[in-house]
C-alpha positions, 0 to 999 in steps of 0.5 A: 983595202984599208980593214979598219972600220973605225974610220968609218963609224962617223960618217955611218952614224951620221949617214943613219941620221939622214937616212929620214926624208924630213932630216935629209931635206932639212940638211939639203937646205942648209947645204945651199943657205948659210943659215936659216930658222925654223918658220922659214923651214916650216914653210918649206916643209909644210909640216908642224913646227914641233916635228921640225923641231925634233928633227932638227934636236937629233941634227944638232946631238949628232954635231951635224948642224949648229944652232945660234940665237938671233935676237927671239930666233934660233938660226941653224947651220951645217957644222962643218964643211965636213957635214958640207963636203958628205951632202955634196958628195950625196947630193951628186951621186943622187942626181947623177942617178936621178938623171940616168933613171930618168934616161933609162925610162924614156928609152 
């Protein structure tokens, strides 16, 4: 077992960062889109623009998406196929755990 933590203290800053329902499905969107802006995920949501907003500030300080104008609108994107690769992987593990509850309670 590898007993140096540092390795490991991105992935756990970013990990704290999702760990909020609003962040985690904001990422999980931008996981399947390439990009998209914020009254799309507003209609999404359907919470105020202002809380996507913030959210979205606390993503983008963490290096977890990418902001880019387009003409008036800002369009946000995952960082990095690291950011990719990390939602994936909770992604899976989470419906892969989802299904076996699921299994479990109808026996």
């Amino acid at each position: 077992m590898d007993t140096s933590l540092q390795q490991y203290e991105q992935t756990a800053e970013w990990l704290k960062l999702m760990a909020h329902p609003i962040r985690l499905c904001i990422l999980h969107g931008l996981s399947e889109k390439t990009s998209c802006n914020v009254s799309y995920m507003q209609q999404c949501l359907q919470v105020p623009q202002p809380t996507i907003s913030q959210h979205l500030q606390k993503l983008k300080s963490a290096g977890l998406i990418q902001a880019e104008r387009n003409g008036l609108e800002m369009h946000y994107r995952l960082a990095s196929e690291e950011v990719r690769g990390l939602l994936l992987q909770l992604f899976h593990t989470s419906s892969r755990f989802d299904s076996q509850n699921n299994h479990q309670e109808t026996n």
